[in-house]
LUMMARVO-770481 format. One record per residue (C-alpha): residue number from 1; residue in one letter; x negated, y negated, z. Coordinates in steps of 0.25 Angstrom, whole numbers. Example, Ala and Ser with C-alpha at 12.3 -4.5 7.8 and 13.67 -1.06 7.14 Angstrom:
% LUMMARVO-770481
[1, "A", [-49, 18, 31]],
[2, "S", [-55, 4, 29]],
% end
This chain:
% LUMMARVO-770481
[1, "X", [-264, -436, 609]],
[2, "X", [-257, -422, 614]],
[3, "X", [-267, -413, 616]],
[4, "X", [-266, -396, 621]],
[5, "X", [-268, -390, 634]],
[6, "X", [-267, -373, 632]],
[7, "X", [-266, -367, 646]],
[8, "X", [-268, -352, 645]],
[9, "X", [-260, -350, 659]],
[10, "X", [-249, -355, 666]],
[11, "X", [-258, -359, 679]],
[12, "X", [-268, -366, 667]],
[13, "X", [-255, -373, 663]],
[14, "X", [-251, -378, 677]],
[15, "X", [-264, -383, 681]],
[16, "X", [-264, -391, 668]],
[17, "X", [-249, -398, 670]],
[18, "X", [-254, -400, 686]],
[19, "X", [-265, -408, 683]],
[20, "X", [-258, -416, 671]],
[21, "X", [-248, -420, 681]],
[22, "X", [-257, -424, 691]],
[23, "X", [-266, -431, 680]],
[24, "X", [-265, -437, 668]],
[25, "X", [-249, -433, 665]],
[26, "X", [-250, -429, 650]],
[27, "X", [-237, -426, 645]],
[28, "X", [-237, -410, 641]],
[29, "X", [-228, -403, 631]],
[30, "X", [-229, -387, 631]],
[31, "X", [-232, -379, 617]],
[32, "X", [-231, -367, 614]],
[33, "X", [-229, -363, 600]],
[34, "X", [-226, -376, 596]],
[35, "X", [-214, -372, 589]],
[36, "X", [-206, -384, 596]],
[37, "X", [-215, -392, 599]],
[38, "X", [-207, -406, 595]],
[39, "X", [-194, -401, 601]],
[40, "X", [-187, -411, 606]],
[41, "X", [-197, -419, 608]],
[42, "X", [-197, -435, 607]],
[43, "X", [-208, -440, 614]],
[44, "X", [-222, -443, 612]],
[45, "X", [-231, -431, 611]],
[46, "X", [-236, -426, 624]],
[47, "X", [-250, -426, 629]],
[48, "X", [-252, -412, 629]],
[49, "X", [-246, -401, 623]],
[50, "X", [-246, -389, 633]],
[51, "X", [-249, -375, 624]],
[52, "X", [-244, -364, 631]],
[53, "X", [-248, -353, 619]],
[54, "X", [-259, -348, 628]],
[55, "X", [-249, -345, 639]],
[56, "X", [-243, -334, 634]],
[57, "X", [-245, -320, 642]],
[58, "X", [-236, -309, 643]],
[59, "X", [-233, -310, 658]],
[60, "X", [-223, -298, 661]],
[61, "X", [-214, -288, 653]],
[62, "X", [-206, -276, 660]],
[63, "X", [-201, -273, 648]],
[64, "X", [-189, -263, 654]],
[65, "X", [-185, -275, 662]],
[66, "X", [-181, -283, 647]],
[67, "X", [-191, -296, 655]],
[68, "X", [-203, -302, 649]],
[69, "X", [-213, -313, 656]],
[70, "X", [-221, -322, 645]],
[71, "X", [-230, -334, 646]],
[72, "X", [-224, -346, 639]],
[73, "X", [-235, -347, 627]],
[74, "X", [-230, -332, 623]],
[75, "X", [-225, -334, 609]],
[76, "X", [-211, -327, 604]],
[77, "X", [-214, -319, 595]],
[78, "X", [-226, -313, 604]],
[79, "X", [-215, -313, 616]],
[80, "X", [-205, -304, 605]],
[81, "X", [-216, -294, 601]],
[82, "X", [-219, -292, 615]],
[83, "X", [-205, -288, 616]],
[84, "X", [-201, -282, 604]],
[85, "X", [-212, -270, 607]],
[86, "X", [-204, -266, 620]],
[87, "X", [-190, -268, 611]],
[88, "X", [-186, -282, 616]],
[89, "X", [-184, -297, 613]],
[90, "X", [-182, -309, 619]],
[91, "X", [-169, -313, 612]],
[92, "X", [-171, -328, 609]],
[93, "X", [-175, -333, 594]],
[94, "X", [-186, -342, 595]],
[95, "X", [-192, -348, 582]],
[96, "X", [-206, -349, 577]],
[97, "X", [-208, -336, 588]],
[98, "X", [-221, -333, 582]],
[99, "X", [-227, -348, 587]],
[100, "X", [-217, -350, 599]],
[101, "X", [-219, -347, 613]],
[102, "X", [-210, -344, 625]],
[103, "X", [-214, -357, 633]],
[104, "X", [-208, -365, 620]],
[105, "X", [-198, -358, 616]],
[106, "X", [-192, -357, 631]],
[107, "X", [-194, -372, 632]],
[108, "X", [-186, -375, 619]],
[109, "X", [-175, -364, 623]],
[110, "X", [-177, -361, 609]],
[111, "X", [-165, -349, 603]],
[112, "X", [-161, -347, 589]],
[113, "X", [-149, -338, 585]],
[114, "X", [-148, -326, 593]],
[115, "X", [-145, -337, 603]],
[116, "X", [-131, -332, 602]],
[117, "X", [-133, -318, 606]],
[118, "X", [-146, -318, 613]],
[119, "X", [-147, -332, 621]],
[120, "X", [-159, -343, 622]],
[121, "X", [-170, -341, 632]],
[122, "X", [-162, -347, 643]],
[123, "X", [-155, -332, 642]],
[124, "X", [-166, -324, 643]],
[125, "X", [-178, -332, 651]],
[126, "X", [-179, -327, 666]],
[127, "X", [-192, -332, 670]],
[128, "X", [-198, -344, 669]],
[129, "X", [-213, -351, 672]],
[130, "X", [-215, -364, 670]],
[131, "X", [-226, -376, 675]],
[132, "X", [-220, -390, 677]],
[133, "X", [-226, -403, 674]],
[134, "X", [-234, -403, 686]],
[135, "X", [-240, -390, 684]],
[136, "X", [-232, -381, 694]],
[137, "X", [-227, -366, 691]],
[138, "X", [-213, -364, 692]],
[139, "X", [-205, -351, 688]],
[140, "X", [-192, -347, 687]],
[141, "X", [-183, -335, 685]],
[142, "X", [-189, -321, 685]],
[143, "X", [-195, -309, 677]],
[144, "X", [-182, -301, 681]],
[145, "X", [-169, -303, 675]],
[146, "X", [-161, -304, 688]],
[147, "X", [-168, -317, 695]],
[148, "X", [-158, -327, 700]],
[149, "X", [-162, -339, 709]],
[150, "X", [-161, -352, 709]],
[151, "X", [-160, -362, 697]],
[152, "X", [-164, -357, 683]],
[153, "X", [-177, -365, 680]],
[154, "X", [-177, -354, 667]],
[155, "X", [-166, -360, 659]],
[156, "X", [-171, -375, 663]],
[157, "X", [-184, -373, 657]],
[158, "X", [-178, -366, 646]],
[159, "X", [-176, -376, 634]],
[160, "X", [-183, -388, 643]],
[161, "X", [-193, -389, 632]],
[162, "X", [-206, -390, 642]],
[163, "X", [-199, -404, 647]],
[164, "X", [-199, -397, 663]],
[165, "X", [-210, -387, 664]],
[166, "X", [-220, -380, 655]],
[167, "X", [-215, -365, 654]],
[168, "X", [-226, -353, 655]],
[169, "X", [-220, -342, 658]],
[170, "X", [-204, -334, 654]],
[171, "X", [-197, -321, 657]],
[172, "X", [-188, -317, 648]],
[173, "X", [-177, -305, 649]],
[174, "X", [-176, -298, 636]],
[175, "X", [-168, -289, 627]],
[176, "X", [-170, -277, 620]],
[177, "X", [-174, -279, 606]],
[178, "X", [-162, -278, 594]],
[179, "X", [-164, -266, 585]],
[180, "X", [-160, -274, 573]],
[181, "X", [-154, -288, 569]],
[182, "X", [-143, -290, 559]],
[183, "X", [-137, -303, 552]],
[184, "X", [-125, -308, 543]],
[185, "X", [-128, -320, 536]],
[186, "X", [-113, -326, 533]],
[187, "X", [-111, -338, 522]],
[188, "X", [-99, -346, 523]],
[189, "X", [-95, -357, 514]],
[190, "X", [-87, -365, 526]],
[191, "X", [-91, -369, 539]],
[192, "X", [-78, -366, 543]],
[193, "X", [-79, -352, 541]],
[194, "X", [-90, -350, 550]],
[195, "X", [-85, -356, 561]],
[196, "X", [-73, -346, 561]],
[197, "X", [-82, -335, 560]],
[198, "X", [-91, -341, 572]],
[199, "X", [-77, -338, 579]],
[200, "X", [-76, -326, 574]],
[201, "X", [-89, -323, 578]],
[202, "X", [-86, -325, 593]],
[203, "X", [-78, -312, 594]],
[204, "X", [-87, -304, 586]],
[205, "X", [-88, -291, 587]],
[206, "X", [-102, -290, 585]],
[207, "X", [-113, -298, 593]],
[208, "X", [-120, -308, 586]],
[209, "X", [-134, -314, 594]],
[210, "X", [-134, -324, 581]],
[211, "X", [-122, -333, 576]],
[212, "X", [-130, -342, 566]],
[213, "X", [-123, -354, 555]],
[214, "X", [-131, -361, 546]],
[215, "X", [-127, -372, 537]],
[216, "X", [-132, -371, 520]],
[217, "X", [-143, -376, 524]],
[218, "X", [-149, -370, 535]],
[219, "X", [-145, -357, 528]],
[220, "X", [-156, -361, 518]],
[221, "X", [-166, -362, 526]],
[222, "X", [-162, -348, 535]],
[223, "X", [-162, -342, 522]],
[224, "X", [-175, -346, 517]],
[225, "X", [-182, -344, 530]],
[226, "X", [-177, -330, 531]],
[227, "X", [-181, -326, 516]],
[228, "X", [-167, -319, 514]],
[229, "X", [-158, -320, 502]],
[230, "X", [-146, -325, 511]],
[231, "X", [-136, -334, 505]],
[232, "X", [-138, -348, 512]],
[233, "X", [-127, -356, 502]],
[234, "X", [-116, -358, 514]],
[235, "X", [-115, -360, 529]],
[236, "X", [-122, -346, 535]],
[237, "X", [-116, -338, 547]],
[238, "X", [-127, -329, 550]],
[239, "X", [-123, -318, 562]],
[240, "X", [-135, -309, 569]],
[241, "X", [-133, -297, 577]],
[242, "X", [-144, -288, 583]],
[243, "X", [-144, -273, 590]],
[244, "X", [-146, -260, 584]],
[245, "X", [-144, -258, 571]],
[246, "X", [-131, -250, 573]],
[247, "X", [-126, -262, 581]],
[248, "X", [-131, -273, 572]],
[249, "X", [-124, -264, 559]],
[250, "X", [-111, -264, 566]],
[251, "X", [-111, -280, 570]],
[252, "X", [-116, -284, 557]],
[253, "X", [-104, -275, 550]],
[254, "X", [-94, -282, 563]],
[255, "X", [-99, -297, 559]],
[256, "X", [-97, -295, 543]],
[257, "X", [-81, -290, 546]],
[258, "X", [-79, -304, 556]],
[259, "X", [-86, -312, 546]],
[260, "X", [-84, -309, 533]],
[261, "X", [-70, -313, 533]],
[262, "X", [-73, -327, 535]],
[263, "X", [-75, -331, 523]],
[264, "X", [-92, -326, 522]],
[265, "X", [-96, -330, 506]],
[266, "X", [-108, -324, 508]],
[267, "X", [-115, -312, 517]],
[268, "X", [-128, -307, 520]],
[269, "X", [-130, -294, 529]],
[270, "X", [-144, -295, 538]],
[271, "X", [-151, -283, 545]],
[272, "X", [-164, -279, 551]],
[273, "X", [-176, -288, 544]],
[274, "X", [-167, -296, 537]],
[275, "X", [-158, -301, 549]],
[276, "X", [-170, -302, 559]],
[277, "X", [-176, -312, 546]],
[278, "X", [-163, -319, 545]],
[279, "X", [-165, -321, 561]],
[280, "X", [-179, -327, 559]],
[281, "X", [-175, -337, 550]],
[282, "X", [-164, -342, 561]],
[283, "X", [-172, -342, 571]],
[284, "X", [-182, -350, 564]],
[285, "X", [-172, -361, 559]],
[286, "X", [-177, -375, 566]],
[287, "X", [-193, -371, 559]],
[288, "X", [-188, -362, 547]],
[289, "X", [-189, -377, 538]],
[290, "X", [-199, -390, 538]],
[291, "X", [-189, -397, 540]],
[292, "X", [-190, -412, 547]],
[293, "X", [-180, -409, 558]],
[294, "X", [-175, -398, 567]],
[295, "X", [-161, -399, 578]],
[296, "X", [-154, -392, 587]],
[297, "X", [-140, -395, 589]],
[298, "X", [-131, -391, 601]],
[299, "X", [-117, -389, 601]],
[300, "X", [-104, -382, 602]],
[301, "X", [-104, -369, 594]],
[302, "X", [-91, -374, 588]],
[303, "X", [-96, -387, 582]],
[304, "X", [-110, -380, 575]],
[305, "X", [-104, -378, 561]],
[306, "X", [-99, -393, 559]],
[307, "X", [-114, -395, 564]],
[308, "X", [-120, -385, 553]],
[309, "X", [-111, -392, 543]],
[310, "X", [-114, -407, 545]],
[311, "X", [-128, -402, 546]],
[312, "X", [-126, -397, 531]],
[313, "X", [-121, -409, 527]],
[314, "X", [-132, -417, 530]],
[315, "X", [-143, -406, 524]],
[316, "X", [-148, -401, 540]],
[317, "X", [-149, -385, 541]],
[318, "X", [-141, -381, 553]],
[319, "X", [-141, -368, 559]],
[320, "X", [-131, -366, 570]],
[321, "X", [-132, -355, 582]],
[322, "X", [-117, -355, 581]],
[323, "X", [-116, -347, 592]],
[324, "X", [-123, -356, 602]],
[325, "X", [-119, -371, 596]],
[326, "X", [-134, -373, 592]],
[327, "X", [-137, -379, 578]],
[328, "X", [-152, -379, 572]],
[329, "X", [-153, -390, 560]],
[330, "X", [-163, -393, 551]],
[331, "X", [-166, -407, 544]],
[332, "X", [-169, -405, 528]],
[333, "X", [-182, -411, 525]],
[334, "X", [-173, -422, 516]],
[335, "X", [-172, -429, 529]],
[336, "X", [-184, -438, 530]],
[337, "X", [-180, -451, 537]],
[338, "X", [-178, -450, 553]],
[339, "X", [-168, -459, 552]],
[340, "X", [-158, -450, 543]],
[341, "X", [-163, -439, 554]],
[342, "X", [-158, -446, 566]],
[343, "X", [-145, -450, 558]],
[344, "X", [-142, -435, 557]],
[345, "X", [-147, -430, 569]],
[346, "X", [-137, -442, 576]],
[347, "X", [-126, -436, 570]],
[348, "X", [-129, -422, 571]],
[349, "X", [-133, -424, 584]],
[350, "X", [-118, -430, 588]],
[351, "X", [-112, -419, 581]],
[352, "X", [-119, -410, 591]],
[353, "X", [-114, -418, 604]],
[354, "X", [-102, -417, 599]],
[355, "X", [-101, -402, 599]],
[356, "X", [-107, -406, 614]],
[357, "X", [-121, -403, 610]],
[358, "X", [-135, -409, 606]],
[359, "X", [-145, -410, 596]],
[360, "X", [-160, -410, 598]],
[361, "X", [-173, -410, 587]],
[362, "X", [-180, -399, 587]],
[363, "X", [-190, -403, 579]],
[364, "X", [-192, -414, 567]],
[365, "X", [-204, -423, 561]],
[366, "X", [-213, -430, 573]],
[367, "X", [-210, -444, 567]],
[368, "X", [-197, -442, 569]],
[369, "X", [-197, -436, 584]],
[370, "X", [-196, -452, 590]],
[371, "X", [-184, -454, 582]],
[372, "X", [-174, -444, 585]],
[373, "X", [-167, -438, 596]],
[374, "X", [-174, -426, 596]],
[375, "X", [-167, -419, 609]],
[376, "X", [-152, -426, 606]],
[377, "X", [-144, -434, 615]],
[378, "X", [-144, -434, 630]],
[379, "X", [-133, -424, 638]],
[380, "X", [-128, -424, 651]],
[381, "X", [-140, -415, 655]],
[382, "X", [-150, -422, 652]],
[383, "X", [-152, -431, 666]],
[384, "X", [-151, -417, 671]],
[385, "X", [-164, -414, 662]],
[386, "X", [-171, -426, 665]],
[387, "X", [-169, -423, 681]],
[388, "X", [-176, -410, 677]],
[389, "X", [-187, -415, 670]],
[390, "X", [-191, -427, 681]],
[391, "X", [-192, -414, 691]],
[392, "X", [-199, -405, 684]],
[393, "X", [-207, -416, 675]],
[394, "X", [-206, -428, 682]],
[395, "X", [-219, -434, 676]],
[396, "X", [-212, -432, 663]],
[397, "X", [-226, -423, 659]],
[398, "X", [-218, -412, 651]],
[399, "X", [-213, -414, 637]],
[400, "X", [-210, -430, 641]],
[401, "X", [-200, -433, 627]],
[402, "X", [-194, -419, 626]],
[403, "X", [-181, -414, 629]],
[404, "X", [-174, -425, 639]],
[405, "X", [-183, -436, 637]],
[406, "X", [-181, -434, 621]],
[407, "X", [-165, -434, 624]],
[408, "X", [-167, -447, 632]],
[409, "X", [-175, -454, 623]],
[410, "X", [-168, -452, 611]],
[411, "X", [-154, -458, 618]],
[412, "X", [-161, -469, 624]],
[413, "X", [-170, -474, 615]],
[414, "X", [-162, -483, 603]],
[415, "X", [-166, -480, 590]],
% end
């Protein structure tokens, strides 16, 4: 039975994994806000699920200097507030913020539009503390921007999903905070018309930070999750800018002239509350529904609309960071057997290594987790990864069933 260990500081933490893997070796998965915590996973439970929510101080913030240091148990949306009183942001979309913490959303890399014009928290992350299986602090980077030596353990933990090490501790350069946000929300009858208005896009005068496509019915639920009487009857194009409100005027003016001749049958103009609600609802996507299961596809910015579109087919929502070749689906709740569900994600999931990509399950019901290839196919990477994880876990103590070791059991195990 998986049971909770909550440390209250890093040094309880360490003395905790040190004397697990000189004891009894209970496998350990770290939580946070428990906002992902079936991502990717495949395996049994673990024996203990390590909470960090208690660590969670403010550790240093020369505000002038655009730098913050957080514990990992720091929710997002306390980590924005903090920053937002001084006139900055950490520019990464993290859903759920109210409930995730640092530690996890670092873990999972998670992004959500403004990827585009902001970058993930690979961009922005310039300190790293982390604990490995064997109860040993290590640290990487810095608290200033300029620190360069040696190999970047940032950007490995980054995304590793607490398979490597347990992260505690992140600094993070920032950005001043936008006065205001604005939003187009572009309906198209064709496919084909938004992809030449994607090309378009790529010479635009303005500058988007979000390029966002939604197929019919991934529009619904955007729509019904932001509460706004947008038309959602068509494949969506929405466009975000941010600045000052003179600039985001003038770039929302720039973006109707380029678009509009591209054969727009339906337009809705967003400022202020309005966009910043429009937003909310993106980034929320992969929770904003119950539905059975979540995915993230992977591929070439170029193949994303014939992804949306076959997605449409089928009934799966598909929202597409078109920018950045990243899909985010839904499953209607119609699809109840697990079979149909690993029959579309097959084929799906072939469509996305042929735009020389990947699929993984973010999420989806429990009885079904055994059953599908929840982290997609092996790539050439992956012995790399698993070199990675016998160093730095070689006891296999840290999130055993997650990211590689799912990867590898769904290729090797017949069905």
């Amino acid at each position: 039975m998986t049971h909770d260990f909550l440390p209250a500081t890093q040094s309880e933490l360490a003395r905790f994994l040190a004397e697990n893997a000189q004891g009894p070796r209970r496998t350990l998965s770290p939580v946070g806000g428990r906002t992902a915590l079936h991502f990717g996973m495949a395996g049994p439970p673990p024996d203990v699920l390590l909470d960090l929510r208690e660590v969670n101080r403010l550790i240093d913030y020369p505000a002038r200097d655009l730098t913050i240091t957080v514990e990992a148990g720091m929710r997002v949306a306390q980590l924005q507030q903090l920053l937002a009183a001084e006139g900055q942001t950490l520019p990464v979309d993290v859903s759920q913020a109210e409930r995730a913490t640092v530690g996890g959303a670092l873990a999972t890399n998670t992004s959500g539009p403004r990827r585009f014009g902001c970058g993930t928290f690979r961009d922005c992350v310039i300190g790293i503390s982390a604990v490995d299986a064997h109860g040993r602090l290590f640290k990487a980077g810095g608290r200033v921007v300029k620190n360069v030596a040696g190999y970047d353990l940032c950007k490995l933990l980054v995304g590793s999903r607490g398979t490597l090490a347990v992260i505690t501790q992140a600094t993070f350069k920032l950005r001043p905070r936008p006065e205001t946000t604005g939003c187009f929300w572009f309906v198209f009858e064709q496919y084909g018309e938004v992809e030449n208005v994607l090309e378009r896009l790529t010479t635009s005068a303005a500058r988007p930070v979000a390029i966002e496509v939604l197929n019919r019915p991934a529009a619904e639920l955007v729509v019904r999750q932001a509460r706004l009487p947008l038309p959602d009857q068509g494949v969506v194009l929405c466009v975000a800018v941010e600045g000052g409100h003179r600039e985001v005027a003038w770039q929302l003016d720039v973006l109707r002239k380029e678009v509009v001749p591209f054969g727009v049958q339906q337009l809705e103009r967003l400022e202020g509350a309005g966009a910043t609600s429009l937003l909310d609802a993106l980034i929320d996507f992969p929770v904003c529904a119950d539905d059975p299961l979540a995915f993230q596809a992977n591929l070439r910015p170029s193949r994303c609309l014939e992804f949306a579109e076959y997605a449409a087919s089928v009934g799966i929502a598909a929202l597409c960071h078109a920018g950045n070749g990243i899909v985010i689906g839904q499953f209607p709740e119609t699809v109840a057997s697990v079979q149909r569900v690993r029959a579309l994600l097959t084929t799906l999931g072939d469509m996305a290594r042929r735009g020389d990509g990947n699929l993984i399950v973010l999420h989806c019901d429990a009885e079904w987790q055994a059953e599908l290839p929840m982290c997609g196919m092996p790539e050439p990477a992956w012995p790399l990864m698993v070199q990675l994880k016998q160093q730095l876990d070689p006891q296999g103590l840290l999130n055993p069933g997650v990211f590689v070791d799912a990867a590898a059991r769904a290729y090797n195990e017949p069905r």
